[in-house]
C-alpha positions, 0 to 999 in steps of 0.5 A, a space after each residue: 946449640 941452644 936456640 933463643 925464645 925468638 927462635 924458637 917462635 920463628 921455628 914454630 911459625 914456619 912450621 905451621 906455615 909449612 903444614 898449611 901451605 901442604 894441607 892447601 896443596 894437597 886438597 887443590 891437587 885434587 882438582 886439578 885436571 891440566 897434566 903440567 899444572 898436576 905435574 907441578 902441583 906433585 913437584 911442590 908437594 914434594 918440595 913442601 915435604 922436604 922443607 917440613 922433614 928438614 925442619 923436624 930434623 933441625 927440631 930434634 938434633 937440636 932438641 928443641 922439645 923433650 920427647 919423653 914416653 908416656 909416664 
């Protein structure tokens, strides 16, 4: 299934935001000192992982983008 340019944007935007939002997480992870907060904090990185693989799983069943070696 070939996805439209408009698609293709959305996809890249939810990507970086998922990247961000991970970055973000992990860095205020660090200093959180409350067990429940830390506990919370692990459960949404996680969640952000998942969001993040399932979308590289979506880019490369779809091909999205060439992957091609190094010529």
């Amino acid at each position: 299934m070939n996805i439209t340019p408009a698609e293709m944007l959305s996809l890249r935007d939810l990507l970086g935001m998922e990247m961000q939002a991970l970055a973000t997480a992990k860095a205020s992870e660090k200093l959180i000192t409350h067990d429940e907060l830390k506990t919370l904090s692990q459960s949404t990185i996680h969640a952000i992982e998942a969001r993040i693989m399932a979308l590289q799983k979506f880019i490369e069943d779809n091909e999205v983008i060439a992957l091609k070696g190094v010529q």
